[in-house]
C-alpha positions in Angstrom: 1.6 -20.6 -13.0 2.6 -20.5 -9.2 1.6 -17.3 -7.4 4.9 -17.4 -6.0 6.5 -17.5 -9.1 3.8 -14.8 -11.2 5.7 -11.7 -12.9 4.0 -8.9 -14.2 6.4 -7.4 -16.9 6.0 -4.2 -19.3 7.5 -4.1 -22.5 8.0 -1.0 -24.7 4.6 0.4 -23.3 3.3 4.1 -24.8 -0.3 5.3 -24.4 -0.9 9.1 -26.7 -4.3 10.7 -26.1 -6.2 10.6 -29.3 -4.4 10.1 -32.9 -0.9 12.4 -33.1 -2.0 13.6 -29.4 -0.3 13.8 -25.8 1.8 11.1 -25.2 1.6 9.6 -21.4 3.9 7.1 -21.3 7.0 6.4 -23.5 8.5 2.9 -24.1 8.2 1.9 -20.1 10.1 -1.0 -19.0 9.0 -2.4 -15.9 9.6 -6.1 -14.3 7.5 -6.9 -11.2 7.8 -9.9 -9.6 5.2 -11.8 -6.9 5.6 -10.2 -3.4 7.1 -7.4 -4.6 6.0 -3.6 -4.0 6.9 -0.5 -6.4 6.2 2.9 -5.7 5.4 5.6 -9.0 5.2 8.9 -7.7 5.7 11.8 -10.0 3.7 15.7 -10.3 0.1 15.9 -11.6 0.1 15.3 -14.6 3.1 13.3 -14.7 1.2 10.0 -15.9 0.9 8.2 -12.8 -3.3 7.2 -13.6 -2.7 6.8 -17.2 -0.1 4.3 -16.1 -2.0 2.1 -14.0 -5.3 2.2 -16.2 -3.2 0.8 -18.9 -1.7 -1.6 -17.1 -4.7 -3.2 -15.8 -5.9 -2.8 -19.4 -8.9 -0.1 -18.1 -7.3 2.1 -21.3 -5.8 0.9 -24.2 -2.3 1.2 -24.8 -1.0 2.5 -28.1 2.2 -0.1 -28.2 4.2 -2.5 -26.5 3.2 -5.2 -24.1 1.9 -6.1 -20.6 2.3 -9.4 -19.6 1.5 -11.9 -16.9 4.4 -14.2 -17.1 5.0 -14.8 -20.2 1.1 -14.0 -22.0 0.3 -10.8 -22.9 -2.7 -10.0 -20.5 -5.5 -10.0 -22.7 -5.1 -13.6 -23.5 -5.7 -14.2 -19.9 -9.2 -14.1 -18.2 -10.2 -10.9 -16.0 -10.5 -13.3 -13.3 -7.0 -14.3 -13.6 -5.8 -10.9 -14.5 -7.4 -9.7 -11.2 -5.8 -11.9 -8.6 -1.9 -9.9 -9.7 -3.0 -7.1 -10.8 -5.2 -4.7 -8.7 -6.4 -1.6 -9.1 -8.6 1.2 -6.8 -9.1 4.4 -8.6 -9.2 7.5 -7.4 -12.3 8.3 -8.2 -14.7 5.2 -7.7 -18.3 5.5 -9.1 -21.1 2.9 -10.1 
């Protein structure tokens, strides 16, 4: 895989909060390809973190798939993962 040519894509993505709890996120689609830039805004609350920890796979998701190009991303390496994918939380602790 080029760098040039990488693509991030989400595929019928939902993460709930514990079993028969709050659902973030429901069946998000999402294509991103290398060099490009997305914006998610949204209220508090809205899902924005719960988003991005489950795309970087920092939380689980319930169903669905992320994938780097065509492999969903936990067949990939972190190392690997980390050169698309980044992530800087809100809160940062050690």
């Amino acid at each position: 895989m080029s760098d040039q040519d990488a693509v991030v894509r989400l595929q019928e993505v939902t993460k709930q909060f514990g079993k028969g709890g709050v659902t973030a996120l429901q069946d998000v689609d999402l294509e991103i390809r290398a060099g490009e830039f997305f914006s998610l805004l949204g209220p508090s609350g809205g899902g924005k973190s719960s988003f991005v920890r489950g795309l970087t796979g920092v939380w689980p998701i319930l169903r669905g798939h992320i994938r780097l190009d065509d492999a969903d991303t936990d067949q990939w390496s972190p190392d690997v993962v980390g050169r698309y994918i980044g992530y800087l939380p809100q809160e940062v602790s050690l």
